[in-house]
C-alpha positions as CSV (number, residue, x, y, z in Angstrom):
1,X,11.4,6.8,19.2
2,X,10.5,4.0,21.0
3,X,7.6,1.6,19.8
4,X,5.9,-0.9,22.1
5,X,4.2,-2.1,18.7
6,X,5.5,-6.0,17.7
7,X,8.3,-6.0,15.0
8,X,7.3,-4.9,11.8
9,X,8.3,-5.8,8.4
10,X,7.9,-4.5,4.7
11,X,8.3,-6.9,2.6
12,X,8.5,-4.6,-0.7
13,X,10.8,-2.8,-2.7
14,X,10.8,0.9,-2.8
15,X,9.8,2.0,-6.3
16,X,6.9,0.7,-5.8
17,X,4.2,3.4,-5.5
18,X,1.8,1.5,-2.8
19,X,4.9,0.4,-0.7
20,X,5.7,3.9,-0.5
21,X,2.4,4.7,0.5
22,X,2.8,2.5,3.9
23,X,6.0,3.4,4.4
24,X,4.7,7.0,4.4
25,X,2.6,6.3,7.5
26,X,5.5,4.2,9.1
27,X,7.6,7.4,8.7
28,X,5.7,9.9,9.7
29,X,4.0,8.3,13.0
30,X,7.9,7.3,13.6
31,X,7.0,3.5,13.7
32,X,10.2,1.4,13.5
33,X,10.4,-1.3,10.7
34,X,12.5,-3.3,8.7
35,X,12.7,-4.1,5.1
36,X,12.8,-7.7,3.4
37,X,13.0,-6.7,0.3
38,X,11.9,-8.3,-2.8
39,X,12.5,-8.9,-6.3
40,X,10.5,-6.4,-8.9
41,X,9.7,-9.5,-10.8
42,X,8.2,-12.6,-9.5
43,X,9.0,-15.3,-8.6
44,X,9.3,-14.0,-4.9
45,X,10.4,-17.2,-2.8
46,X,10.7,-15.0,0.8
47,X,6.8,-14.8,0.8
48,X,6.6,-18.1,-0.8
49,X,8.5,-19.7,2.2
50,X,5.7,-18.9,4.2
51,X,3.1,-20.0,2.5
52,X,2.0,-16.5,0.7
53,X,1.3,-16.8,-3.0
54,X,-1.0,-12.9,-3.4
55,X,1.5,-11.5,-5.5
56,X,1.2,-7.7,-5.1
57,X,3.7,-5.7,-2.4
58,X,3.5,-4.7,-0.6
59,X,3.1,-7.2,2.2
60,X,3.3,-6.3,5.7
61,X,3.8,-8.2,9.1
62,X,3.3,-7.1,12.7
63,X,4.3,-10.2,14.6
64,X,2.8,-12.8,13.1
65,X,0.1,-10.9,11.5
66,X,0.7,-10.3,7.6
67,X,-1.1,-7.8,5.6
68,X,-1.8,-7.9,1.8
69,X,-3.2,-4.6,1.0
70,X,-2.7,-1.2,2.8
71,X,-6.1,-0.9,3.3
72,X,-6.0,-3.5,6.3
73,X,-2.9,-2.6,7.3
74,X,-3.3,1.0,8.0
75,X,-6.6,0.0,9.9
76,X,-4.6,-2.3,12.0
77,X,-1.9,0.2,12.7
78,X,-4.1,3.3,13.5
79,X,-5.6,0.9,15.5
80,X,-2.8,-0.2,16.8
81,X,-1.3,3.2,17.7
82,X,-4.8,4.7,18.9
83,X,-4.6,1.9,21.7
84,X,-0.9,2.9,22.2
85,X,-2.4,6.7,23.4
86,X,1.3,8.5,22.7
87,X,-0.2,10.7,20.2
88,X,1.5,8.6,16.9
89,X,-1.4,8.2,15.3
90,X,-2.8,10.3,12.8
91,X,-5.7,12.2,13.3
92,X,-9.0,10.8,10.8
93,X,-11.5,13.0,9.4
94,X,-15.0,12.2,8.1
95,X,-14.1,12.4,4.2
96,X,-11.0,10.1,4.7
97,X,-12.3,7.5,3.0
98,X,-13.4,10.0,-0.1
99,X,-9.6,11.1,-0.3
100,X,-8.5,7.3,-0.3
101,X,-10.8,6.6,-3.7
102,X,-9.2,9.7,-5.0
103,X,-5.8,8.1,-4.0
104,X,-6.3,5.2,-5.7
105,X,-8.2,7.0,-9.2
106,X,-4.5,9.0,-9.2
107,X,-2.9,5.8,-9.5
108,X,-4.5,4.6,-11.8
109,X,-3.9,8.1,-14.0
110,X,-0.3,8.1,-12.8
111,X,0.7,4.9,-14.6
112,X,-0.1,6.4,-18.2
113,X,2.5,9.2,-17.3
114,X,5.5,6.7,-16.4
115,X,8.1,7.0,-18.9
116,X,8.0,4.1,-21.7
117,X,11.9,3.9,-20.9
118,X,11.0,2.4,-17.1
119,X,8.8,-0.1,-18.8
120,X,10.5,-3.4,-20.4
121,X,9.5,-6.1,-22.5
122,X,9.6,-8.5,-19.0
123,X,7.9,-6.0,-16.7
124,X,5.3,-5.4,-19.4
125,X,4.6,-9.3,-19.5
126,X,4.9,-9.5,-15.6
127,X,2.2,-6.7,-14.8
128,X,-0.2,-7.8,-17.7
129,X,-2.6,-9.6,-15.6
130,X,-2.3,-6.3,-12.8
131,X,-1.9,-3.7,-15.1
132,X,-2.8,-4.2,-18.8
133,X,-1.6,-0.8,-19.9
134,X,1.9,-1.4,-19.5
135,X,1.4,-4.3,-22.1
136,X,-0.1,-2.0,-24.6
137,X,2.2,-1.8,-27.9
138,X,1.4,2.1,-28.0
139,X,2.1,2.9,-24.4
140,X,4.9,5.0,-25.1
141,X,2.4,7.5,-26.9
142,X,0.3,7.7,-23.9
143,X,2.1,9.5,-22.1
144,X,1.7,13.3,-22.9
145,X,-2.3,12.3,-22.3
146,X,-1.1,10.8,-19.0
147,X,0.5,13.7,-17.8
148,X,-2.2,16.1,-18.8
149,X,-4.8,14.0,-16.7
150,X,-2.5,14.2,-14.2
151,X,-1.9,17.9,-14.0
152,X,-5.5,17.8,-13.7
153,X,-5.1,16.2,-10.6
154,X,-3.0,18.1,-9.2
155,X,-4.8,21.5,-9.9
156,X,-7.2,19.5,-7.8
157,X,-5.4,18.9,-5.0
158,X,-3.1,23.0,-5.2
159,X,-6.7,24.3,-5.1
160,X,-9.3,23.0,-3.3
161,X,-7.2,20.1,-1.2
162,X,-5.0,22.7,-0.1
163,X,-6.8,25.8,0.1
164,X,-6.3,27.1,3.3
165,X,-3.5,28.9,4.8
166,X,-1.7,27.3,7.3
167,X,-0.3,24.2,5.4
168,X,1.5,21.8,4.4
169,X,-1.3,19.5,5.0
170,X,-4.9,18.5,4.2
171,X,-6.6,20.6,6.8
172,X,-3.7,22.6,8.5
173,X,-0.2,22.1,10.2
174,X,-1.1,18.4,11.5
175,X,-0.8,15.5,9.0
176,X,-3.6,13.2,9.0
177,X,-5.2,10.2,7.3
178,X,-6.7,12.5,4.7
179,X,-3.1,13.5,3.6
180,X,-1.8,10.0,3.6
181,X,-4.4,8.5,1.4
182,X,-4.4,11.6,-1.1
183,X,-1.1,11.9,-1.6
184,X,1.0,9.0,-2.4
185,X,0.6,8.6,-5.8
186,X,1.7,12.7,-6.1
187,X,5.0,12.4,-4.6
188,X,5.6,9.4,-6.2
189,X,5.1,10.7,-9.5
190,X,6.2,14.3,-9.0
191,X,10.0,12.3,-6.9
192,X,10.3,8.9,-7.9
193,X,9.6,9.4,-11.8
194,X,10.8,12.9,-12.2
195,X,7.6,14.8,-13.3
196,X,8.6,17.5,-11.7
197,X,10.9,17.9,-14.3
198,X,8.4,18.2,-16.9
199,X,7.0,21.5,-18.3
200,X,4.0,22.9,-15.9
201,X,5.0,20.6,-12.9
202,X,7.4,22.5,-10.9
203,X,7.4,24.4,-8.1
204,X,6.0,27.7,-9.8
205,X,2.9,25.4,-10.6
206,X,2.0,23.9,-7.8
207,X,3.9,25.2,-4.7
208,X,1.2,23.5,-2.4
209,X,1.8,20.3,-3.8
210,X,5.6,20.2,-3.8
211,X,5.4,22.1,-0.1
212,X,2.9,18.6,0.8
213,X,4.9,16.3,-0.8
214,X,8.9,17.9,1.0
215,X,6.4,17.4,4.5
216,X,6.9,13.7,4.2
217,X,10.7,12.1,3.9
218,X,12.3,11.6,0.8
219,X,12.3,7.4,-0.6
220,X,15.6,7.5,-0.9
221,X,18.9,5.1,-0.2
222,X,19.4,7.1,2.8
223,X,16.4,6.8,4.4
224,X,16.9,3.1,3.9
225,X,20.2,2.2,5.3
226,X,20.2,-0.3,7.9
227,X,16.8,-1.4,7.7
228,X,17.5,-4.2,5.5
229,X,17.1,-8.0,6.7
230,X,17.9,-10.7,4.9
231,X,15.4,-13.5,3.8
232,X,16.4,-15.9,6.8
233,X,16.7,-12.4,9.2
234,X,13.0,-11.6,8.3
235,X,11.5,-15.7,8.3
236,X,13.2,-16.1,11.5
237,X,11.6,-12.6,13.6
238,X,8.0,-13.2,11.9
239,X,7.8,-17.0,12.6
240,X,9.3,-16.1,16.3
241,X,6.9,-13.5,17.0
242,X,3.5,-13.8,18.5
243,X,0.0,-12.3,16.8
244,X,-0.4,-8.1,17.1
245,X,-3.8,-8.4,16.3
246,X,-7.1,-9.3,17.9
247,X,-9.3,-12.0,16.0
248,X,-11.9,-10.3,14.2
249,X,-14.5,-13.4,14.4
250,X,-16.7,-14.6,11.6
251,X,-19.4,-12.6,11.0
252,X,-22.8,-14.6,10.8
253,X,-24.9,-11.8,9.1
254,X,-22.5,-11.9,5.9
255,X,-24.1,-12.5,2.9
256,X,-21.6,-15.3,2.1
257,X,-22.5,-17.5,4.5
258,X,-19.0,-18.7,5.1
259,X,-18.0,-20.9,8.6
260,X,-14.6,-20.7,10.7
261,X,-12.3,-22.9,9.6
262,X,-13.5,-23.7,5.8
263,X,-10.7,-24.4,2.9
264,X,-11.3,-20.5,1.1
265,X,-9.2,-18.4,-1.6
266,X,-9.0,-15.4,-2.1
267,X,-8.4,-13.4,-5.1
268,X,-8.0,-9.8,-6.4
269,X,-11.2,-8.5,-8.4
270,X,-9.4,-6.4,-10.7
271,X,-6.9,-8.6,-11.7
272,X,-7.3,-12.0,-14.3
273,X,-9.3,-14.8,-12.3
274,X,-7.2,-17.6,-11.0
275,X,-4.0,-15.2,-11.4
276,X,-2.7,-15.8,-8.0
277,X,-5.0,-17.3,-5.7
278,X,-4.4,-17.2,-1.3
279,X,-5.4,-20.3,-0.2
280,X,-5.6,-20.4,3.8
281,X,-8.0,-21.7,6.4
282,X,-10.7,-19.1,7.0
283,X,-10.5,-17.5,10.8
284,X,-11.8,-13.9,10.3
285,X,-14.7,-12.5,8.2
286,X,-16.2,-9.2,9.4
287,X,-17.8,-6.1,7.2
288,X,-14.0,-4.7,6.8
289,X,-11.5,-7.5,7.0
290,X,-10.5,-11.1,5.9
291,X,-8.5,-13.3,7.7
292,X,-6.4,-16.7,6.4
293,X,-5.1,-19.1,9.0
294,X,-1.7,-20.5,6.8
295,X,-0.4,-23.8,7.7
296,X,3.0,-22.0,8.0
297,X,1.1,-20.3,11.2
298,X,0.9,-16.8,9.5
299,X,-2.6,-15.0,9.9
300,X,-3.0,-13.4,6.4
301,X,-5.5,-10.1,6.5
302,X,-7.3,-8.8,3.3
303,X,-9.8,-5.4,2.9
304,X,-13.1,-6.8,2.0
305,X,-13.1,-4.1,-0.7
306,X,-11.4,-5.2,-3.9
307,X,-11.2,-8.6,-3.4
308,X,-13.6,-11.6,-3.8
309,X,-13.3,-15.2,-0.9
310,X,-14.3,-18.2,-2.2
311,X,-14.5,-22.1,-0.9
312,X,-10.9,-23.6,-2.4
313,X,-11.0,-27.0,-4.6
């Protein structure tokens, strides 16, 4: 289908689980994009090239606007497609944000249950900072526990998420935000690390679930093939492209007291301080969203939620 929207890229790698979760919406509103894909380990010189030094993916661009969290760049692209009015975007509900925190507690569950044989010595020291249970010498013996929290999770979702009749989604026939934000961490577990393989997971289990999660396309090679640009490919359309986004302003009410155009960083609060600063010129600052001015020209957005801005030096 045809998108009037500005290019947009993914700058990720599919494994991971909150790439697929964006990747997700871009698939099921049938939103072109490309992938620049990235290396599971850092360093990651494609994003360092233009100035971008967060270190999570994924990272998103329409035009010259770049995105560091899906948080803000779901926001944008609702918004985005709202404007649009062909129908693509997906419909919101008043506890979308209460699925969205339950989204992000199943990740955090999730990890326990990954398989010790995924996790090496050199992603364990990578994700330390990130995610500390990877680095744990007994991880391999959390995993039974993992799974069982897990299951837990999904009994949640087979009977009250999707009680009703109709199905496959939160709700009814009709996928909307509500689906998108609970279940990305499910299909990524039950599809991408095989626990629906494992005793009490399949079909028999939880046919809701596994009906939810065959709703939205498979992450595999086939869905991929030729959306792949290259490093130059990708640098070239962003640094060509104009911004998709309107400035959000600075906000004068916020309790930081920040001013357009002051030297900030920004940096994850549930990760080690200093691990990764963005440095960037402060344009935007409003109740939802911050926004970096990069000498490279890039306007980098972050959720408020989840990460803390202060002055640089």
């Amino acid at each position: 289908m045809p998108s009037a929207l500005l290019p947009i890229i993914a700058w990720d790698y599919q494994f991971a689980p909150n790439a697929q979760k964006s990747r997700n919406y871009l698939y099921i509103t049938h939103t072109p994009f490309k992938i620049c894909e990235q290396p599971f380990l850092l360093p990651r010189p494609a994003l360092l090239s233009l100035g971008i030094t967060y270190r999570r993916v994924p990272v998103l661009s329409i035009g010259k606007d770049v995105f560091c969290d899906n948080a803000s760049f779901l926001d944008a692209m609702q918004e985005l497609l709202e404007r649009e009015g062909e129908g693509r975007a997906l419909k919101r509900g008043g506890a979308d944000r209460a699925f969205e925190a339950w989204g992000y507690r199943s990740f955090w569950v999730a990890l326990a249950s990954v398989p010790a044989g995924l996790v090496s010595k050199e992603l364990g020291e990578d994700r330390r900072e990130l995610f500390p249970i990877f680095a744990r010498p007994d991880f391999a013996t959390l995993r039974q526990n993992g799974l069982s929290e897990l299951r837990s999770m999904f009994e949640t979702a087979e009977k009250e998420f999707l009680s009703g009749e109709e199905g496959p989604f939160i709700g009814g026939t009709k996928c909307g935000m509500a689906d998108l934000h609970a279940i990305w961490m499910v299909k990524w577990a039950l599809q991408t690390i095989g626990v629906a393989k494992e005793p009490g997971f399949g079909k028999e289990a939880f046919p809701k679930v596994h009906a939810w999660c065959d709703a939205f396309p498979a992450h595999d090679d086939a869905i991929q093939k030729d959306q792949f640009l290259s490093t130059e490919e990708a640098t070239m359309q962003i640094q060509g492209s104009e911004y998709a986004c309107p400035e959000v302003g600075i906000d004068g009410t916020d309790p930081l007291q920040f001013k357009g155009g002051e030297e900030v960083s920004v940096e994850m609060t549930d990760a080690t301080p200093g691990h990764h600063p963005q440095e960037g010129k402060l344009l935007g600052l409003s109740a939802s969203r911050i926004v970096l001015q990069l000498e490279t020209g890039i306007r980098l957005h972050f959720p408020r939620i989840g990460y803390a801005v202060k002055r640089a030096g």
